[in-house]
C-alpha positions as CSV (number, residue, x, y, z in Angstrom):
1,X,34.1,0.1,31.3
2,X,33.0,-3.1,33.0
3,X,30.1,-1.7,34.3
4,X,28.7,-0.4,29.9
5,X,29.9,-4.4,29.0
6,X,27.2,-6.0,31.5
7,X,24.4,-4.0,30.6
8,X,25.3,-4.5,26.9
9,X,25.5,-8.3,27.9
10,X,22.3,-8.2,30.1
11,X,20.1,-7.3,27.7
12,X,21.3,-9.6,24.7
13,X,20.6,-12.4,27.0
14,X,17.5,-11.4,28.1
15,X,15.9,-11.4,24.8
16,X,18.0,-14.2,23.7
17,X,16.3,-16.3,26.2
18,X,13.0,-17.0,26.7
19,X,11.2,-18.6,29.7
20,X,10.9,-22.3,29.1
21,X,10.2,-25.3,31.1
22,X,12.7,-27.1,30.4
23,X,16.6,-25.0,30.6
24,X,20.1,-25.5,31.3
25,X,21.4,-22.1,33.4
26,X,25.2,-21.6,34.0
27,X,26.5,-18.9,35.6
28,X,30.7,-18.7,36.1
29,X,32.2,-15.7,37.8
30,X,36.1,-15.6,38.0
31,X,38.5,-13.2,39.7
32,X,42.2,-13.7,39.8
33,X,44.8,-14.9,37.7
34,X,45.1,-18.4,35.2
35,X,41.2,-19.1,34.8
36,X,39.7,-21.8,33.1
37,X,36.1,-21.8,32.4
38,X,34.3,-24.9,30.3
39,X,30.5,-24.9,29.9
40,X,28.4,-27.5,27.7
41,X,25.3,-27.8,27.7
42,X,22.9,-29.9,25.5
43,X,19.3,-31.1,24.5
44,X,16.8,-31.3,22.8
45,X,13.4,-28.9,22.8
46,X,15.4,-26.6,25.7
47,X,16.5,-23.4,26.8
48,X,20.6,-23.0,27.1
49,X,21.7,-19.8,28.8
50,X,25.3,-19.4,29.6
51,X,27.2,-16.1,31.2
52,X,31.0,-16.3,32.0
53,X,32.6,-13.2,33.5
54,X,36.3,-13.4,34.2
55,X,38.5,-10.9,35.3
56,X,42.1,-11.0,35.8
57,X,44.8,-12.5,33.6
58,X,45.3,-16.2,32.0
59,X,41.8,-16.2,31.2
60,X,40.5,-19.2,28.8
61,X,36.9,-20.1,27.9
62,X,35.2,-22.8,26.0
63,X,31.6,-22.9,25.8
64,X,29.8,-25.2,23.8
65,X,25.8,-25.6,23.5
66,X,24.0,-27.4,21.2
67,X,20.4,-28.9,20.8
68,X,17.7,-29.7,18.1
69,X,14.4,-26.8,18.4
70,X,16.7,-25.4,21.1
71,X,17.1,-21.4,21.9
72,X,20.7,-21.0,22.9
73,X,22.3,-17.3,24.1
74,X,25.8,-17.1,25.3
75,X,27.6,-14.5,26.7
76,X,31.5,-14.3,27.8
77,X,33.0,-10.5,29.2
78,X,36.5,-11.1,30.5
79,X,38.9,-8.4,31.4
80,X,43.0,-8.1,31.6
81,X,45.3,-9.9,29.4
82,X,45.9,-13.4,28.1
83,X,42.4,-13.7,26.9
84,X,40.9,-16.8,24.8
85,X,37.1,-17.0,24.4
86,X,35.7,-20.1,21.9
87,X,32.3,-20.3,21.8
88,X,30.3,-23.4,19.7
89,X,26.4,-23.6,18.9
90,X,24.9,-25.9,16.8
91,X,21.5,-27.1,16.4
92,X,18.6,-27.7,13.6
93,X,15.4,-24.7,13.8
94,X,17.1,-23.3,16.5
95,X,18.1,-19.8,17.9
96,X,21.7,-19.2,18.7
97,X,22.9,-15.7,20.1
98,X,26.4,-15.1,21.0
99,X,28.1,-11.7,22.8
100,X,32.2,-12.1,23.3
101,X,33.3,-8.7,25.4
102,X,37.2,-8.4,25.8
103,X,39.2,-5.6,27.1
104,X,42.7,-5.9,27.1
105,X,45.8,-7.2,24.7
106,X,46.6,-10.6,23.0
107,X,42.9,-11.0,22.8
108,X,41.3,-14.3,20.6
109,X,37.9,-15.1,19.8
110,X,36.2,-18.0,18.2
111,X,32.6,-18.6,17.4
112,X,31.3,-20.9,15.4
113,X,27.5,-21.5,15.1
114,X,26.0,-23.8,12.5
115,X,22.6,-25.3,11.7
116,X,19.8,-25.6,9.5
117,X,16.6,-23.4,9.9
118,X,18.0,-21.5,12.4
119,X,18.9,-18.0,13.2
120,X,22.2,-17.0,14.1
121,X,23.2,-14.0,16.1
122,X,27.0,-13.0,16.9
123,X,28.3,-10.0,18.6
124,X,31.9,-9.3,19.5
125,X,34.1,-6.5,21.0
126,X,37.4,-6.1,21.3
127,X,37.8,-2.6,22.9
128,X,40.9,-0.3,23.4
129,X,44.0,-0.5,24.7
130,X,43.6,-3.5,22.9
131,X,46.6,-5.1,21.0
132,X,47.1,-7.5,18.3
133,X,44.0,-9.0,19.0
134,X,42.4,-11.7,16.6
135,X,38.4,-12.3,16.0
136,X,37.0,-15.0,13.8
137,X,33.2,-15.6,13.2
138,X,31.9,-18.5,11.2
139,X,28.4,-19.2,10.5
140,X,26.9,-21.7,8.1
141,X,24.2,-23.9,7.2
142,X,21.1,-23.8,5.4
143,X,18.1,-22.1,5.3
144,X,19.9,-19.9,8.2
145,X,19.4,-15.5,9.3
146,X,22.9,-15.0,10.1
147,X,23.8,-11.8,11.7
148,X,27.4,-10.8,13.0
149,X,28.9,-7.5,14.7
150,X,32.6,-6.9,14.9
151,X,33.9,-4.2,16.4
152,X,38.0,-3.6,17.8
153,X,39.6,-0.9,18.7
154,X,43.3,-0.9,18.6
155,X,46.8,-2.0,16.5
156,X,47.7,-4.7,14.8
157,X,44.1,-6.7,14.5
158,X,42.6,-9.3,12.3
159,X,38.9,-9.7,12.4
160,X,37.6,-12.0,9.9
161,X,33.9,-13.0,9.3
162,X,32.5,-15.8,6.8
163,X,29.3,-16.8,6.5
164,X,28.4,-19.8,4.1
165,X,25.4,-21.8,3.0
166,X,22.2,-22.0,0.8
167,X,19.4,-20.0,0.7
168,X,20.2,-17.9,3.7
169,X,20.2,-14.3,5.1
170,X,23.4,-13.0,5.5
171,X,24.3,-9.5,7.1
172,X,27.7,-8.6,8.4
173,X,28.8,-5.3,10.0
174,X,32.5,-4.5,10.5
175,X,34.1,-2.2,12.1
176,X,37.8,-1.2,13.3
177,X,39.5,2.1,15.0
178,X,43.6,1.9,14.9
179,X,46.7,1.1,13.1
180,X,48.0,-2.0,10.9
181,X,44.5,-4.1,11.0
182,X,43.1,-6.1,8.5
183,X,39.5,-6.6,7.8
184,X,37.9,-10.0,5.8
185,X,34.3,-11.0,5.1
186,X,33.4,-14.0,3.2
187,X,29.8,-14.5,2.5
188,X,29.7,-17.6,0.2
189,X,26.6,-19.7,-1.5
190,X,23.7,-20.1,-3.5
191,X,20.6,-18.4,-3.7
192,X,21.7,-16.1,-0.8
193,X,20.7,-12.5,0.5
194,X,24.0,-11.4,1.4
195,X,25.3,-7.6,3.0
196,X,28.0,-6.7,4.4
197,X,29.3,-3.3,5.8
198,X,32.9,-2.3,6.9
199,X,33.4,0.6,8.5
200,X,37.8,1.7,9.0
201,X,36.9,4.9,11.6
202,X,40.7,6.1,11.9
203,X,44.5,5.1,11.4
204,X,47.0,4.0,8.4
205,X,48.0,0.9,7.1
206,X,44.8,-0.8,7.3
207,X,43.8,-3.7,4.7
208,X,39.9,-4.4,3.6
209,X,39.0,-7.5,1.9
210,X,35.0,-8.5,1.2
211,X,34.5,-11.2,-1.1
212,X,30.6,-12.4,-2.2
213,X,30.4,-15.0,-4.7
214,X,28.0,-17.2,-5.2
215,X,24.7,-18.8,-7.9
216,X,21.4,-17.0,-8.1
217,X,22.2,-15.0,-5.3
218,X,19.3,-12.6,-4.8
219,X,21.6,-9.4,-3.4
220,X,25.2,-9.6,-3.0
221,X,25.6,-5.8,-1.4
222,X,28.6,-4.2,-0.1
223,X,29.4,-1.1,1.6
224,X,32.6,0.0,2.7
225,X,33.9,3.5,4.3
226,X,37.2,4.0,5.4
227,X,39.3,7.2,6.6
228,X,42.5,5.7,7.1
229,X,45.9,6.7,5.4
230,X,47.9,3.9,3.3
231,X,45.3,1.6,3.5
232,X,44.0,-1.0,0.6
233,X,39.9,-2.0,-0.3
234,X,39.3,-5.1,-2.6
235,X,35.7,-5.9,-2.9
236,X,35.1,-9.2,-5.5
237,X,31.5,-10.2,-5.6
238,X,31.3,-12.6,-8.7
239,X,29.3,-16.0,-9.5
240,X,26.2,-16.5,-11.6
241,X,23.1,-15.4,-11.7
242,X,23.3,-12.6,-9.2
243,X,22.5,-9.2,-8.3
244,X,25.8,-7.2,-7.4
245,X,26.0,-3.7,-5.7
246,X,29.0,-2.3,-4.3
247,X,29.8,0.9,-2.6
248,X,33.6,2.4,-1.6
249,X,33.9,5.5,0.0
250,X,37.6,6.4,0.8
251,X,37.7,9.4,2.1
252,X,34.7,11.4,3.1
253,X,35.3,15.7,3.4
254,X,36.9,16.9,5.8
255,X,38.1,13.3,6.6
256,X,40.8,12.5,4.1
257,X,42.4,9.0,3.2
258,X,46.4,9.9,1.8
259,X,47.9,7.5,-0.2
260,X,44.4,4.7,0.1
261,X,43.2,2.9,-2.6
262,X,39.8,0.6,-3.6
263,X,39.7,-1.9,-6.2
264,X,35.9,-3.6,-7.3
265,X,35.9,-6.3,-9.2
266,X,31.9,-7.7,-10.4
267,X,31.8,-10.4,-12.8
């Protein structure tokens, strides 16, 4: 398991990073129990490249990067339980490219990247025999590519997505395996490109919300599959101006959904 999470990690942040003169490097690797790990690192014109990998119990992490014309990649993988990962990255025409990797129960993650002209790239995974774990991604800004990939496997999870702004690209992907999750994407602005796939693989009891509203929005598109029992879809993509598509599939042959519903509402 630990060994598929560092090459996943190792590659994001080798593309994520290019070789530039002028770079801030931090590397923190923790074994044992009640860890703390703070990065920050900042400036203007650089390269910020952070990779925090804990293992144990008690773990928290904070890192926070941020820089004008700036390339930015973070990546956190912490194993066991008690985990906490916050990750912040903010910056005009800059890159930003986040990876959170947990394994374990009682499982938060926060990242928040913001900006204007720059892209935004977020990837995190909360991964069996996870438990009432919690994942929130927020990016925002203006003139931004935002890209986020959330994936957990387990019970009782909340994974919630929102990415708001003007004239940006917004792309979401979604998905859960388990029991008693809930599911939320917000993309919200004006004159936005904005999709969003959710994808429920297994379980009951699951909850989907997407909401995409907006003015002179040039896609608002949604997709969402799920093959979980007594489980709820609400897709509202509404605002002026736009161009709505929506796609529900509950239930696909020979995977059935009992007792699932879907409600679209486009206006």
């Amino acid at each position: 398991m630990k060994r598929s999470f560092l090459t996943a990690s190792a590659i994001v942040f080798g593309m994520a990073v290019p070789a530039l003169a002028d770079s801030n490097v931090s590397t923190i690797d923790q074994i044992g129990s009640l860890l703390s790990a703070t990065v920050e690192q900042t400036g203007n014109g650089t390269t910020n490249a952070s990779d925090v990998d804990q293992t144990g119990s008690g773990h928290t992490t904070l890192v926070d990067q941020r820089g004008d014309n700036t390339t930015s990649a973070s990546i956190v993988n912490q194993t066991g339980a008690g985990q906490t990962a916050n990750v912040f990255q903010k910056g005009t025409d800059v890159s930003n490219a986040s990876t959170v990797l947990q394994a374990g129960t009682n499982a938060t993650a926060n990242i928040d990247q913001q900006g204007e002209g720059t892209t935004n790239y977020s990837y995190v995974q909360q991964f069996t025999p996870g438990d009432s774990n919690e994942a929130t991604v927020t990016q925002t800004g203006l003139d931004n590519e935002n890209s986020s990939t959330l994936l957990q496997f387990g019970s009782n999870e909340t994974a919630t997505i929102t990415q708001e702004g003007e004239d940006n690209i917004n792309h979401s992907v979604l998905t859960q395996a388990g029991h008693d999750n809930n599911a939320v994407i917000h993309q919200h602005g004006d004159g936005n490109l904005n999709l969003s796939t959710v994808q429920i693989q297994a379980g009951t009891f699951n909850d989907i919300d997407v909401d995409q509203h907006g003015t002179d929005n040039i896609v608002n598109s949604s997709f969402v599959s799920t093959y979980s029992h007594n489980s709820t879809v609400d897709v509202a993509q509404y605002g002026t101006g736009n161009s709505n598509t929506s796609v529900v599939n509950v239930g696909i042959a020979p995977n059935v959904a009992i007792n699932s519903s879907a409600t679209v509402t486009q206006h």
